[in-house]
Structure formats: structure tokens, C-alpha cells
N, C-alpha and C positions, 0 to 999 in steps of 0.2 A: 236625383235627390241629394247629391251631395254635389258643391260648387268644386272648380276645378282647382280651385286654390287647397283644397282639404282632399283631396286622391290619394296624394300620397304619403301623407299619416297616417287617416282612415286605414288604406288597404295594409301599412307597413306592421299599424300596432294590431289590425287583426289577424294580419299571419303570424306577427309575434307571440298572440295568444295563444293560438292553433300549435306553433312550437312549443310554448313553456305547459300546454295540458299534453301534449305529446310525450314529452320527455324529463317533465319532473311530475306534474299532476292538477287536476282542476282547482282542488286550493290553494298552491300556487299562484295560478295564473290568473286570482280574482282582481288584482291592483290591475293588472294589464287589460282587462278586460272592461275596468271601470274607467282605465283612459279614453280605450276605444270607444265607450259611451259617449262621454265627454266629449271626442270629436268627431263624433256623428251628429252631435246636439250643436257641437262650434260651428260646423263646418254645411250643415243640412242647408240643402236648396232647393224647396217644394214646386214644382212645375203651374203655372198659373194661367187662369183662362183672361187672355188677353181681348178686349171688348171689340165688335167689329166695326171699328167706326173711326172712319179715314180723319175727321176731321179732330178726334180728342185726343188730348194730352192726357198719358196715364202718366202716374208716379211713377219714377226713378227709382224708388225704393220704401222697406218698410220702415214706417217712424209716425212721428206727429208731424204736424203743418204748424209750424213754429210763427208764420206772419205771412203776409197776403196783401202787396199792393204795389201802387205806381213808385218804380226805381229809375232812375238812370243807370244804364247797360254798360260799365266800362270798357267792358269787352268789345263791342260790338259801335260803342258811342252814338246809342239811341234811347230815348225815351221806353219804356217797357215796363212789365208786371212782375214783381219779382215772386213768385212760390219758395219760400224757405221751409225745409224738412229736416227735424232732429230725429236720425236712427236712433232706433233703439240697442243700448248696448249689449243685452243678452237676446235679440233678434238675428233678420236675416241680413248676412253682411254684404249679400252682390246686389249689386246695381243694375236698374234695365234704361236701354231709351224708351225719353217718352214718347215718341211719333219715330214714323218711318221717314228714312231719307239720307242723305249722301252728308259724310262726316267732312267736317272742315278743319281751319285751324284758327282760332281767333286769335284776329290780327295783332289785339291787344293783350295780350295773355302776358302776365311779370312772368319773367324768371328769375331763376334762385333753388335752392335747396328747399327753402318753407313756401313754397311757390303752391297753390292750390293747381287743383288738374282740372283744365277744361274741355270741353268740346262745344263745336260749332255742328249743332244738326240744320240742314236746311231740305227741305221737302219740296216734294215736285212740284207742291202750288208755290215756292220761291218763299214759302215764314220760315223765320230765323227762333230756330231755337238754341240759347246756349246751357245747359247743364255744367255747373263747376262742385268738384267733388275736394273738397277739404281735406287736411289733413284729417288722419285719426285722435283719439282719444289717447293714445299716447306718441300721440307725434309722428303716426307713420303714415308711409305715402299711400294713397289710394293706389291701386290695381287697375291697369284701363286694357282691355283685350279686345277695341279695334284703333285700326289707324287712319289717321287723316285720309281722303278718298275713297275709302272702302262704302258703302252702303248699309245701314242698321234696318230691322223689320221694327214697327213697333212691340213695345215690352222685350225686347229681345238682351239678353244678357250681355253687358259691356264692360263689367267692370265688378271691383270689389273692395271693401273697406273694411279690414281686422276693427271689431268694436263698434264699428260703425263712426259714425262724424256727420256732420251739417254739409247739406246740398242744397245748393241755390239754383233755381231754375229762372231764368231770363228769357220771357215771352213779351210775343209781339203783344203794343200797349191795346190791342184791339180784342183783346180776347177777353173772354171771359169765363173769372174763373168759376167754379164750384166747389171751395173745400173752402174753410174757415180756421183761424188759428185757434187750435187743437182738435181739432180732429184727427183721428188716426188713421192711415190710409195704408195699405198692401200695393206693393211695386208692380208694375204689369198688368195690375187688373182693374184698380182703381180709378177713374176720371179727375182730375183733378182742376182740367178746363176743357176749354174748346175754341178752337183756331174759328175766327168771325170773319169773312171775306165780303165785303161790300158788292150786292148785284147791282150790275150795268143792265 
């Protein structure tokens, strides 16, 4: 229930508490105890039912769906669908993949210091998804907890953004979405499209 980025506040200010009612007294120890609220309420990461359907794109994360339509990929330098989502800033700050599949590096990715953080998902039927996670809301770097080659589940936890920030999702131009700009959507459980594969 609490993201891995928040462990060790969480656990530090609650033994702090458990110290200052130990050895001065429970009135005392109510500021410290109102911190540890505070980051449990920053830091909370609610476990979510992820939907069982190989072929849908769940959200990244919780926010609004800020715009919805055909973009050119720079990353990837293809035609595609771009899903943009504004976190919310007093919401949830980790990030999930939206499909399952083996993490890339796109090819095209700037670098720099204000360099946004991408990844390259591509899934076993061979669709290209890129997820790019933006700076924060006060300029800090997104959090990303897998690496190039490794393998993600979908909705599976990858990453984390203090405040939240804007995430753009880069799908194949064939899919089709299902969310609309504003609509509010939850990370991991959500549908947000679905991968369209042409039968032969």
C-alpha cells in the first residue's frame, strides 16, 4: 500500500513517533505523528485489479486524459495515437505499464538534464508502445524501476513521479482508443485502448 519511493520516511517517522511517545509522551509526539499521516497519504500505493485482456492498453497512471488523437512518434518516427494524461497532484504518484512486453530503448530518445524519461514496450505480437514520463511539477526527474531488456506484466509497477506530471502514450496508429479528453482514468485497471491486429 505504500510505493517504494515512500518506505523509508513512512517506516523512519513512524518509529520516530513510537520513540518520542516512549520517552517524552503521546502529546508530544502528535506533530510527528501528523507527519507520518501526511506520508502515508504522499506516498499510498493502493494494489489494483488489473483487467484480463491481452490485447488492452490500461493507463499508466492516475490523472485526466488531457487529448486523444493521430501524432507523429518522434521516438519511434511513426505515424501513431498519442493518449496524453495529466496526474493529479495530491493523487497516486507511481506509474504502471500499459501492456505486457520486453522494455526497449527508443532509438530517438533527447538527451540532457530536462530530457523527459521514455520507454520502448514492445509485446509479443511485435506493437510498439512508447510511454514517456515528463518532468515533475517542480522540475524533478521521473523515477523509472525497470531497465532496458528486462520484461514488464501489464499494469505492473515501473516507475514514479513526486506530484505527478504529464504522460504521453505513443500507440500503434491502428488502435483504438476508448477514453476521451477528460475523462478520469485509474493506472492499471483502466482500459484506455486496444491493440487492432488485422485478420489474414
Amino acid at each position: 500500500m505504500i510505493s517504494r519511493e515512500g518506505l523509508v520516511p513512512v517506516v523512519a517517522s513512524g518509529l520516530a513517533g513510537v520513540l518520542v511517545v516512549h520517552y517524552v509522551g503521546f502529546a508530544a509526539s502528535l506533530v510527528v505523528w501528523l507527519i507520518f499521516l501526511v506520508l502515508v497519504l504522499f506516498f499510498r500505493d493502493p494494489e489494483r485489479d488489473i483487467p484480463a485482456a491481452p490485447l488492452a492498453v490500461v493507463s499508466p497512471a492516475d490523472g485526466r486524459v488531457a487529448s486523444v488523437g493521430p501524432q507523429h512518434d518522434p521516438y519511434l518516427e511513426r505515424q501513431s495515437v498519442l493518449v496524453t494524461l495529466e496526474m493529479n497532484p495530491y493523487g497516486i504518484f507511481t506509474t504502471r505499464s500499459p501492456v505486457e512486453g520486453k522494455v526497449l530503448e527508443p532509438p530517438n530518445m533527447p538527451a540532457g538534464d530536462a530530457a523527459p524519461h521514455g520507454i520502448w514496450i514492445q509485446t509479443d505480437e511485435a506493437d510498439d508502445i512508447v510511454m514517456v514520463m515528463n518532468r515533475g511539477r517542480v522540475h524533478n526527474s521521473p523515477r523509472c524501476y525497470v531497465g532496458f531488456g528486462e520484461r514488464v506484466g501489464q499494469g505492473q509497477r515501473c516507475g514514479f513521479i513526486h506530484l505527478g506530471a504529464r504522460i504521453d502514450l505513443y500507440l500503434p496508429e491502428t488502435s483504438r482508443t476508448e477514453v476521451a479528453p477528460g475523462n478520469h482514468v485509474s493506472g492499471g485497471s483502466d482500459v484506455i485502448a486496444r491493440l487492432v491486429h488485422e485478420r489474414t
